[in-house]
C-alpha positions in Angstrom: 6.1 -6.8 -8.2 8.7 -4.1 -9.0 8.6 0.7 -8.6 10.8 11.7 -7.7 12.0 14.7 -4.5 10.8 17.7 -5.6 9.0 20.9 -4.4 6.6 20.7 -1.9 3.3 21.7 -2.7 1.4 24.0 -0.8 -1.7 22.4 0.9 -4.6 24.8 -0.8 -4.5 25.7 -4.5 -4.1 29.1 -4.0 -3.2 31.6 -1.3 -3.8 35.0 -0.9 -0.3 37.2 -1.0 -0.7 40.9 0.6 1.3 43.3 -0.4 1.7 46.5 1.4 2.3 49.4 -1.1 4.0 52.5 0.2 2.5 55.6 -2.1 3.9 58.9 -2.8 1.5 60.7 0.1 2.8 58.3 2.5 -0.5 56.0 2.6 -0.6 52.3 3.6 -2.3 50.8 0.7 -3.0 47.3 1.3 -3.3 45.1 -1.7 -4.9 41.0 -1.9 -3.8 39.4 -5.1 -5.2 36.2 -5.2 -2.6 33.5 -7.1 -4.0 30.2 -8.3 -1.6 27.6 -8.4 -1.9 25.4 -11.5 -3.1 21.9 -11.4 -0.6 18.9 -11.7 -0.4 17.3 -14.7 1.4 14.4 -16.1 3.3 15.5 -19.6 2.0 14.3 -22.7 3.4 12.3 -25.4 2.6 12.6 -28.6 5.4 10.2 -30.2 8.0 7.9 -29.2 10.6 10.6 -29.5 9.4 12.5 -26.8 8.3 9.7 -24.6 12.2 8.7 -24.5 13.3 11.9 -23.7 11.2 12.4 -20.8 12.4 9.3 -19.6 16.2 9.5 -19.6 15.5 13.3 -18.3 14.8 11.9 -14.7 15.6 9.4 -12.2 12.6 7.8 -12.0 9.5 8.7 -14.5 6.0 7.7 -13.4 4.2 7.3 -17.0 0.3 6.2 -17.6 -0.2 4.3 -20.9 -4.4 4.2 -21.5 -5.5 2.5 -24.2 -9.0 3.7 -23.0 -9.2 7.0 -20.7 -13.0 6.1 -19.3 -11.6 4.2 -16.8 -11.1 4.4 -12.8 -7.5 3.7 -13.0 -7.1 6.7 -15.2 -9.0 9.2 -12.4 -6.6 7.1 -9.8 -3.8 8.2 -11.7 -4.4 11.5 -12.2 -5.1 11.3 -8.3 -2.0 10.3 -7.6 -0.4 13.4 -10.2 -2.2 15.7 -8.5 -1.1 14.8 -4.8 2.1 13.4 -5.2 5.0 16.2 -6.4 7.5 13.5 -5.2 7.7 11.3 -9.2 7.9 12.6 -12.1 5.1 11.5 -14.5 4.4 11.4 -18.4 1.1 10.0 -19.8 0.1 8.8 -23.7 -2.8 7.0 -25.3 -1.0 7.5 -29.1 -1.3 4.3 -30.8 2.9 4.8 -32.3 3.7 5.5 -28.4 1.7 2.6 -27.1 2.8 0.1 -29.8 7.1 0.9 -29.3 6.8 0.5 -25.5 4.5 -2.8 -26.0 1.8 -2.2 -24.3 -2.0 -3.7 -24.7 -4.0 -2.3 -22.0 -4.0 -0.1 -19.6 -0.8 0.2 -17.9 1.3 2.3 -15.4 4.8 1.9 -16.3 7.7 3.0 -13.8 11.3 3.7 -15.5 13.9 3.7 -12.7 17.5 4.9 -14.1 19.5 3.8 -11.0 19.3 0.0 -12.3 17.6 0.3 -15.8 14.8 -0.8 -14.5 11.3 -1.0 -16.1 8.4 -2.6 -14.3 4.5 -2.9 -15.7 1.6 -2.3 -13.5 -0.9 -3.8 -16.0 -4.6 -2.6 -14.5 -6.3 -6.3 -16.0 -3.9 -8.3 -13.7 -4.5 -6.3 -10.6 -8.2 -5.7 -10.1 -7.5 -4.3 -6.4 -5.9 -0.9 -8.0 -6.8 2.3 -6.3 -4.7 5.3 -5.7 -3.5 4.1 -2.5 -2.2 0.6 -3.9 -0.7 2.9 -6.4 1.1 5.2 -4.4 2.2 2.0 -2.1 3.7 0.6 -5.3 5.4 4.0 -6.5 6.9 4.1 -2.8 8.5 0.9 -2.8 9.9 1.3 -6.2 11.0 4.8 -5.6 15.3 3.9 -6.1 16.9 6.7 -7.5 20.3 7.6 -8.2 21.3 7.9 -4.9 18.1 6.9 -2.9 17.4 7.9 0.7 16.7 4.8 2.7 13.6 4.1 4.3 11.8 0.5 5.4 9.3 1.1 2.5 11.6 1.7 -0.2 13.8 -1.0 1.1 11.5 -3.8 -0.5 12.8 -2.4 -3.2 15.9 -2.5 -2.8 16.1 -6.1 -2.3 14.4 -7.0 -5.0 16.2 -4.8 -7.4 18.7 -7.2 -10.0 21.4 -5.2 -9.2 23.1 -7.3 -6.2 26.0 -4.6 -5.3 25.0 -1.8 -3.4 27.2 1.3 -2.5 26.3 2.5 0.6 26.7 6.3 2.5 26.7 6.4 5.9 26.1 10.0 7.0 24.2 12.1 9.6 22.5 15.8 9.2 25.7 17.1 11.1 27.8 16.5 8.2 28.8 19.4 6.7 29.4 18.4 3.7 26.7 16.3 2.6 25.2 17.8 -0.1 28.2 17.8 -2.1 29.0 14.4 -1.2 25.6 13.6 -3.1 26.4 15.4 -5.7 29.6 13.1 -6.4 28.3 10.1 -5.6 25.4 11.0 -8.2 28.0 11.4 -11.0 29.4 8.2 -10.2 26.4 6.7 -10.3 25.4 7.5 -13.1 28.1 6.0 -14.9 27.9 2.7 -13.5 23.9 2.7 -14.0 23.1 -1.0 -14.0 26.4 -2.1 -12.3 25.8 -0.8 -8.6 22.8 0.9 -6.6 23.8 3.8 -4.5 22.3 4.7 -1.5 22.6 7.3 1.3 21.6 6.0 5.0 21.2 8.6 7.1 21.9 7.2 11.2 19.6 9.6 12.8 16.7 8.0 11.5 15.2 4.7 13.6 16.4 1.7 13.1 19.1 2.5 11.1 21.8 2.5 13.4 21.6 -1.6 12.8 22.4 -0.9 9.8 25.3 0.7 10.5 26.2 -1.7 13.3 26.4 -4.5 10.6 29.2 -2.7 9.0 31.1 -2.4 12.5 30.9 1.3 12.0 30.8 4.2 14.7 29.3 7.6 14.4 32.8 9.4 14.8 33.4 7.2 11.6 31.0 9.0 9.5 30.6 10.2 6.5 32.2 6.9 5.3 31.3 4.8 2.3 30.6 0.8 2.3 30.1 -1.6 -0.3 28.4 -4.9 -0.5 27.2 -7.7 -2.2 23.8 -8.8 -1.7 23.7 -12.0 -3.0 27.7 -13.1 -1.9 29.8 -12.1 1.6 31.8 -9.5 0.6 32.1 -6.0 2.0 34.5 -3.6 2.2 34.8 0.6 3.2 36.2 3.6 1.8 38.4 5.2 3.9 36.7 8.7 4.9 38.8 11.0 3.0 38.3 13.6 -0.3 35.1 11.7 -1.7 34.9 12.2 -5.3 33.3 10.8 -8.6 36.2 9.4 -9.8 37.2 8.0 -6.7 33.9 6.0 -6.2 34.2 5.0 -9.3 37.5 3.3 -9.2 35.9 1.8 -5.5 33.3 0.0 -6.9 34.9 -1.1 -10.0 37.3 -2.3 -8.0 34.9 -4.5 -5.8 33.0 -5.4 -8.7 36.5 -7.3 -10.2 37.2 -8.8 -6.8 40.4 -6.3 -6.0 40.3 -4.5 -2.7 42.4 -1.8 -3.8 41.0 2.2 -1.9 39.5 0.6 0.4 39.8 -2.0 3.9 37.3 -5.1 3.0 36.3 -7.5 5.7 34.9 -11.1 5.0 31.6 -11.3 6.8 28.0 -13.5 6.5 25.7 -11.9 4.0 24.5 -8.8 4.6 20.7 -7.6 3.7 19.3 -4.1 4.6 
């Protein structure tokens, strides 16, 4: 079966903010605002138009199609909305919205831009739905343009069709890694459906092995592999200026079969 970060959110729905105000006599006046902080909610469409837009705004969009709204899966949803800033979610139960994306019964539909992906959690077909076998599903699923590796999300990446992955090798002592990410998103996007990237950071557990398959040290990092998952090739970028259009020209390079911008080796097939 096939599956967004964003700001935390605060652990109470409101907090109490004092704010000391210094008056003209010179007096401490202590002041408790109270500040709610709104509810989640999943965005409502109202027509196809804005369902599509939604979609293509955000790596991967979360969206509830109910064809009846006095149902569990509907309060497990909205569960999930509510405790989960992570995805990005959209919701509609307009016939015109329901009808253009094909759906029949209740349904929680994931949209994943890093391979075009769609996948249908259709409630009818799995009776055992609850908001923990939800948020298990959106967490395996969860691939984004350039995903951050994890044991949960790498079902996912296995079973994603998109057999060539671009991997970034990298550490929290680079100092440059959040504008690394930034290139290797542009790139990615361009080559949506071609190539999944993904950034594999070495301090976590267990993902030194990782590493180790690519015969890589941690002097050698930030560095950029690429593989195919279903074949034996893999080859590196050499660790210089990392750029969009550089990437680029790396993977569509691989994908023809050159090794040009980068040092292949021939090796048995790799799997994350």
């Amino acid at each position: 079966m096939g599956t967004m970060a964003r700001h935390k959110c605060p652990p109470l729905s409101f907090f109490l903010l004092l704010v000391f105000v210094r008056t003209s006599l010179g007096e401490d006046v202590e002041n408790n605002t109270s500040i709610e902080i709104p509810e989640r909610q999943a965005t409502v469409f109202e027509d196809v138009s804005s369902a599509k837009v939604f979609i293509e705004s955000t790596d991967i969009a979360v969206v509830g199609f109910f064809v009846n709204l006095e149902t569990p899966e509907f309060e497990h949803f909205n569960t999930i909305v509510k405790n989960h800033p992570e995805w990005d979610y959209g919701t509609s139960s307009t016939k015109e919205v329901l009808k253009h994306f094909k759906i029949k019964s209740n349904t929680i539909t994931i949209f994943r831009k890093a391979d075009n992906f769609r996948d249908d959690f259709v409630v009818n077909e799995n009776p055992e739905l609850n908001a923990a076998t939800l948020y298990r599903y959106l967490t395996i699923n969860e691939l984004r343009l350039v995903t951050d590796y994890n044991p949960m999300n790498a079902i996912g990446l296995m079973a994603s069709k998109v057999q060539v992955h671009l991997l970034f090798f990298t550490h929290k002592d680079v100092a440059k890694n959040d504008e690394i990410v930034k290139e290797l998103r542009e790139a990615a996007n361009d080559l949506r459906g071609k190539v999944v990237f993904v950034k594999i950071d070495v301090g976590m557990k267990g993902n030194q092995k990782i590493m180790g398959l690519f015969k890589l040290r941690k002097p050698d990092l930030p560095l950029l592999a690429i593989y195919d998952t279903d074949g034996e090739r893999k080859h590196t970028l050499v660790p210089d200026d990392i750029t969009a259009e550089r990437v680029k020209t790396f993977c569509l390079n691989f994908l023809s079969g050159n090794d040009a911008d980068g040092s292949g080796t021939k090796d048995t097939k790799t799997e994350l």
